[in-house]
DOKELUM-590948 format. One line per 4 residues: number of its first residue (from 1); their letters; for each residue z, y, x of C-alpha. Coordinates in steps of 0.05 Angstrom, whole numbers. Layout:
// residues N
NUM	A	Z Y X ~ ...
***
This chain:
// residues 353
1	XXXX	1194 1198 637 ~ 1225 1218 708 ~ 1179 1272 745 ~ 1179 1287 813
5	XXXX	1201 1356 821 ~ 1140 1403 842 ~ 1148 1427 914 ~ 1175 1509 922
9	XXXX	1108 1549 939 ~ 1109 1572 1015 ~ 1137 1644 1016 ~ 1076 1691 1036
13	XXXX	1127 1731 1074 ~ 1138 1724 1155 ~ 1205 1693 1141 ~ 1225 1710 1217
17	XXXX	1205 1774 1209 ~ 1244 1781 1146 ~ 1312 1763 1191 ~ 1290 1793 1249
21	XXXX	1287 1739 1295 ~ 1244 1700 1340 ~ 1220 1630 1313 ~ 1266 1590 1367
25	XXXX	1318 1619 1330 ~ 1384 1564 1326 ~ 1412 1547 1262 ~ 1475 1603 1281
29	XXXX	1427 1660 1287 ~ 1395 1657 1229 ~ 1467 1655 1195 ~ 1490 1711 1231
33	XXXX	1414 1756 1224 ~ 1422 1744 1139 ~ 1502 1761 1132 ~ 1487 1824 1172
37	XXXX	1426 1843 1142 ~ 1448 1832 1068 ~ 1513 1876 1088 ~ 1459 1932 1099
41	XXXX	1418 1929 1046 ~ 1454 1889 983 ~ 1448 1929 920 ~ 1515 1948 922
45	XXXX	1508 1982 993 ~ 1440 2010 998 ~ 1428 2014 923 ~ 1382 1990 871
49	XXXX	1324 2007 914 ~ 1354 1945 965 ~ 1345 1894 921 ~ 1277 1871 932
53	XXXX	1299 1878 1003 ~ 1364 1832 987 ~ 1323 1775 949 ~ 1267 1773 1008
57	XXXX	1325 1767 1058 ~ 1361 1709 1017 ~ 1287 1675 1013 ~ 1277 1671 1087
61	XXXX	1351 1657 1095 ~ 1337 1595 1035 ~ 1282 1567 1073 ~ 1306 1575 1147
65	XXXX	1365 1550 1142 ~ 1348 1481 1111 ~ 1317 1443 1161 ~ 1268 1402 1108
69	XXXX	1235 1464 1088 ~ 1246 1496 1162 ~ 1204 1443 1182 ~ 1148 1447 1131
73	XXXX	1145 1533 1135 ~ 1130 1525 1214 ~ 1079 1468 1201 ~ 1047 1504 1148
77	XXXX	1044 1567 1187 ~ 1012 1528 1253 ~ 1087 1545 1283 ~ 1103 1473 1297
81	XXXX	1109 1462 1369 ~ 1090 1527 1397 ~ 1155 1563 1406 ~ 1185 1542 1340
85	XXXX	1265 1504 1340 ~ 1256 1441 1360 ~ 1332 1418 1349 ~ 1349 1381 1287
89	XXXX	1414 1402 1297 ~ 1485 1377 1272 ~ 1483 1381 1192 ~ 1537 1428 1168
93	XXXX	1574 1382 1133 ~ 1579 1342 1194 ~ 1590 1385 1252 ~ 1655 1395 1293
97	XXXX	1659 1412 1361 ~ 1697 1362 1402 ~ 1765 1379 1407 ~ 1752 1444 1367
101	XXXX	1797 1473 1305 ~ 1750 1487 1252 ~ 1798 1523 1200 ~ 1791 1591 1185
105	XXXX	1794 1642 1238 ~ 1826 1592 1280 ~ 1774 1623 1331 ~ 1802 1697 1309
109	XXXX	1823 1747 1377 ~ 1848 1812 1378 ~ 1805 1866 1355 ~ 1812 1903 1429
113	XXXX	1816 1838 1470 ~ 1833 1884 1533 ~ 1882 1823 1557 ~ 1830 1776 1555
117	XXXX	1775 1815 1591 ~ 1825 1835 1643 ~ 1839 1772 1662 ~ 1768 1743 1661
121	XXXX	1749 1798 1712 ~ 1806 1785 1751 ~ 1783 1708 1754 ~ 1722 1731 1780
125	XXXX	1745 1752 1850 ~ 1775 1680 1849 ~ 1721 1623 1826 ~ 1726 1571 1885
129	XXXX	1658 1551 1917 ~ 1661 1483 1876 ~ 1661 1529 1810 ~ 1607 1579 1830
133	XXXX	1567 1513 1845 ~ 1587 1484 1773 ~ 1570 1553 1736 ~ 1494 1556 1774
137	XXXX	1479 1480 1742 ~ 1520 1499 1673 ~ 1473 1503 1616 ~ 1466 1575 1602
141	XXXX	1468 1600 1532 ~ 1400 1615 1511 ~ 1380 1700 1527 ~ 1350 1705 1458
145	XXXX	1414 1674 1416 ~ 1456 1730 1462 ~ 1392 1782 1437 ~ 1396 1759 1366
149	XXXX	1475 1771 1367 ~ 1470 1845 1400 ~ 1423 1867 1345 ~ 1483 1861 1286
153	XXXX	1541 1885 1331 ~ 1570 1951 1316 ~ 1548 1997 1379 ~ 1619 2015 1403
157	XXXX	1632 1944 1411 ~ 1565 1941 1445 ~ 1574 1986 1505 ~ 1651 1953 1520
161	XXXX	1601 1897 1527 ~ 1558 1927 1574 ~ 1614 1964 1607 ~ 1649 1893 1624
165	XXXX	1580 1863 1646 ~ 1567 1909 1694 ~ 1643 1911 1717 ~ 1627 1828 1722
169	XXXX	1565 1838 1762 ~ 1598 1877 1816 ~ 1661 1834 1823 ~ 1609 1775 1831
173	XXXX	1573 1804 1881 ~ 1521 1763 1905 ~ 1535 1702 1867 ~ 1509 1745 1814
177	XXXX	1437 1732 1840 ~ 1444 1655 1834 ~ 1413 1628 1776 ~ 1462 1620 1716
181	XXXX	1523 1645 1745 ~ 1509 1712 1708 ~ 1487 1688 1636 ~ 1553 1642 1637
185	XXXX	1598 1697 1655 ~ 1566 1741 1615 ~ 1560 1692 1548 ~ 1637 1682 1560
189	XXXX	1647 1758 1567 ~ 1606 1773 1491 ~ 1654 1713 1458 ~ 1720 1749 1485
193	XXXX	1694 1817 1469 ~ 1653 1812 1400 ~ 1702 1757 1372 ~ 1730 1804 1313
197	XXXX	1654 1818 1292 ~ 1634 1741 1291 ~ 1694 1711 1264 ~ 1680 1766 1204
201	XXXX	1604 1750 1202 ~ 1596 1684 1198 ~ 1638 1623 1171 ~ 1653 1542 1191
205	XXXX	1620 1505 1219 ~ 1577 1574 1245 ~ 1625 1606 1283 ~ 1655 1540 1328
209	XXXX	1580 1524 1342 ~ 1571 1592 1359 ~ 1640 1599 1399 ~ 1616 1527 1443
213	XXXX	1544 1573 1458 ~ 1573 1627 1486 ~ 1630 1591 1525 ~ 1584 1531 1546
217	XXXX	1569 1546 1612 ~ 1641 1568 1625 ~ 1684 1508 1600 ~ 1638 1460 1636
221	XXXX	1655 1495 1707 ~ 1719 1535 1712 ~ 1783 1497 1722 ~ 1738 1433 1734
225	XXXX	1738 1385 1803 ~ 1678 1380 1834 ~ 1656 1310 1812 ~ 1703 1296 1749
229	XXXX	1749 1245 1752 ~ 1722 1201 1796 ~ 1713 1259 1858 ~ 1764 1214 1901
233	XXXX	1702 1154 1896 ~ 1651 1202 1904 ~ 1681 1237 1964 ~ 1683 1156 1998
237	XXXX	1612 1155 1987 ~ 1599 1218 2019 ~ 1639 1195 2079 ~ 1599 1138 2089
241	XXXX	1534 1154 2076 ~ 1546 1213 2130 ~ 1556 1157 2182 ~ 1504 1109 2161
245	XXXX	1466 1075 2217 ~ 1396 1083 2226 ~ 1389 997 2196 ~ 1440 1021 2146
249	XXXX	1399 1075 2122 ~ 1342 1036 2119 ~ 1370 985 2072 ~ 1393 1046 2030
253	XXXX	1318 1068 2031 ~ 1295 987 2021 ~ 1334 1000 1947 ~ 1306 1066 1927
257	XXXX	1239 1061 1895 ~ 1220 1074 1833 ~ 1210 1002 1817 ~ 1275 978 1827
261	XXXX	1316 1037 1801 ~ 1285 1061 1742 ~ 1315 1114 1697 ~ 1382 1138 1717
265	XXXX	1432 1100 1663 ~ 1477 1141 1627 ~ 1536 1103 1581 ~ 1521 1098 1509
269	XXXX	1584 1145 1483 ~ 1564 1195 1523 ~ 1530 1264 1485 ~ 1509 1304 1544
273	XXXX	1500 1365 1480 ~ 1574 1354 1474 ~ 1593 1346 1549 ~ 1553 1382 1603
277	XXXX	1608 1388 1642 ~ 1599 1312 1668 ~ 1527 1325 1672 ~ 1542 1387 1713
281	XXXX	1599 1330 1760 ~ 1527 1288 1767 ~ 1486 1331 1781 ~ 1524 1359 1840
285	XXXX	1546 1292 1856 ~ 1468 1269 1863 ~ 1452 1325 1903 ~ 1507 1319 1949
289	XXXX	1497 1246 1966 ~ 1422 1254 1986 ~ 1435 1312 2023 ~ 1494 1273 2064
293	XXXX	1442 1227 2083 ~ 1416 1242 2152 ~ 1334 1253 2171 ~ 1339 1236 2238
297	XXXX	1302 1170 2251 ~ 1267 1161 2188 ~ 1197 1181 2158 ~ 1193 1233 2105
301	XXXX	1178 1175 2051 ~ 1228 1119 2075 ~ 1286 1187 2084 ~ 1263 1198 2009
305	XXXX	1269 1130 1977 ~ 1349 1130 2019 ~ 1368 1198 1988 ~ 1343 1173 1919
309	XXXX	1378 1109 1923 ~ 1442 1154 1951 ~ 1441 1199 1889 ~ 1438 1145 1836
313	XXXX	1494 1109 1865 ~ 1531 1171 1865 ~ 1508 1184 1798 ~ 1544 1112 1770
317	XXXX	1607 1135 1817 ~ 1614 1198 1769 ~ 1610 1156 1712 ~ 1651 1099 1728
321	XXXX	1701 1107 1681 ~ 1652 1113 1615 ~ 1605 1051 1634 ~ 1636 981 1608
325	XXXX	1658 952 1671 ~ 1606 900 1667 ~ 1541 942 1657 ~ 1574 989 1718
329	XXXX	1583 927 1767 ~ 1507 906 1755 ~ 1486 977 1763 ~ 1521 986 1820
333	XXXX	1505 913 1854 ~ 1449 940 1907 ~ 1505 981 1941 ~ 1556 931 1936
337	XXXX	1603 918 1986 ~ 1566 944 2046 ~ 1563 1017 2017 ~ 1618 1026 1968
341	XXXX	1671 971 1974 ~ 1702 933 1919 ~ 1769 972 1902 ~ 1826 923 1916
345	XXXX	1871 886 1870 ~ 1941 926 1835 ~ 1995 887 1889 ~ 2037 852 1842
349	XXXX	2108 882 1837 ~ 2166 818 1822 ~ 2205 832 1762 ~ 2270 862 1777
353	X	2330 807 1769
***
């Protein structure tokens, strides 16, 4: 007769505790806190006195890192919802970062990456206005992932670290003040800089998610225009909405309630976990058009309804070329021609004879 198995008995131990980190921890620091931690006290290292030490650590490493039980542990403890990980994550088998190589140290650097951090300061003094904007909206990687990391890093890797942070802050200058600039330069800095100890501590699909953390904030705003793709559209819209006439810019405000906009539509392909840069392009985008639109003649709630209406259309501009032409034409059709005309028709070109 089949039995159901009978459920593992909830570990009296504070499994958090036991890997020494906080219960928002992501899947990739708990990975990283139990390799490091079993380095230091495995039977083998510390002894036979480290093996109740070793089996407590591969308990809390057992249940944390499968999600199921993850889930149950916080619950049971009253952890669920206050401060626990709320992400279910990618499963292992699964995961692979777009456009990522996944084999085997495919990540590896040089173990004294001087190149590297040499020319990342040296970009510094560089980053165009349109970038320093991107980095403040980037999604930063979180401080406590960054904490969790420092605590298994071998110190003399720690203070080039700090050295190059503080080297970073100064070349910023003030943009180091602006929220998010910092943690992105800095996350980048820590994957340059402590790639040797990673790609040694922790294995696939660990180390690429932990690799897109770090250089999150970075990818999505360095080397990047403005508004994506579509910044030629976006810039048109700008334009106009800069020389709207007072009746103009009261028809924009006419289609800028709440009512008749609803929830800004985003394309079904798109992941914005996978691809905050194009969140990042609408972002600005939004807050460029509204602020293009002028106050002059207008009450404070008929100027807001215009600048909302101005941002969403901006918003569908930036994502023109993910929507199905269709679903972007009806979004689009309060605004349509008066405020962003129709592109024209490819001229035909006559076969050559």
């Amino acid at each position: 007769m089949w039995r159901v198995p009978p459920r593992p008995t909830l570990p009296a131990d504070d499994l958090y505790a036991r890997l020494e980190v906080p219960p928002t921890a992501s899947p990739e620091a708990i990975e990283l806190a139990w390799r490091a931690l079993l380095r230091q006290h495995h039977p083998d290292i510390a002894g036979p006195e480290g093996l109740d030490t070793a089996k407590r650590i591969n308990v809390a490493h057992d249940w944390l890192s499968d999600p199921g039980l993850r889930a149950r542990y916080d619950r049971e403890r009253g952890l669920a919802g206050r401060g626990s990980w709320r992400g279910p994550g990618p499963r292992d088998g699964d995961y692979q970062p777009r456009g990522a190589d996944v084999r085997p140290g495919a990540h590896r650097r040089p173990a004294e990456p001087a190149d590297a951090i040499a020319r990342l300061l040296d970009r510094l003094l560089i980053l165009s206005p349109d970038e320093l904007d991107r980095l403040a909206l980037a999604d930063p990687t979180p401080i406590a992932f960054v904490a969790t990391i420092r605590r298994f890093i071998a110190p003399e890797r720690l203070a080039v670290l700090d050295s190059t942070g503080r080297e970073a802050v100064r070349r910023l200058g003030s943009n180091a003040e602006r929220s998010g600039i910092r943690d992105a330069v800095l996350a980048n800095a820590a994957e340059l800089i402590l790639a040797p100890d990673l790609d040694e501590l922790l294995s696939e699909p660990f180390r690429s998610r932990t690799r897109e953390r770090l250089m999150r904030g970075w990818e999505a705003a360095v080397g990047q225009p403005r508004y994506g793709p579509n910044g030629a559209e976006v810039s048109a819209l700008l334009a106009r909405l800069a020389s709207l006439t007072e009746t103009e810019a009261r028809t924009l405000a006419a289609s800028g309630s709440y009512d008749r906009l609803g929830e800004a539509p985003w394309p079904e392909d798109v992941s914005l976990e996978d691809e905050d840069g194009l969140r990042v392009s609408v972002e600005l985008a939004t807050i460029d058009a509204a602020r293009a639109v002028r106050a002059d003649a207008m009450s404070g709630a008929v100027l807001e309804r215009a600048r909302r209406a101005a941002g969403r259309c901006a918003h569908l501009l930036v994502l023109h070329h993910r929507f199905p032409e269709r679903e972007w034409e009806r979004s689009m059709r309060p605004w349509r021609p008066w405020l962003v005309p129709k592109a024209r028709p490819a001229p035909k070109v006559r076969p050559a004879r």
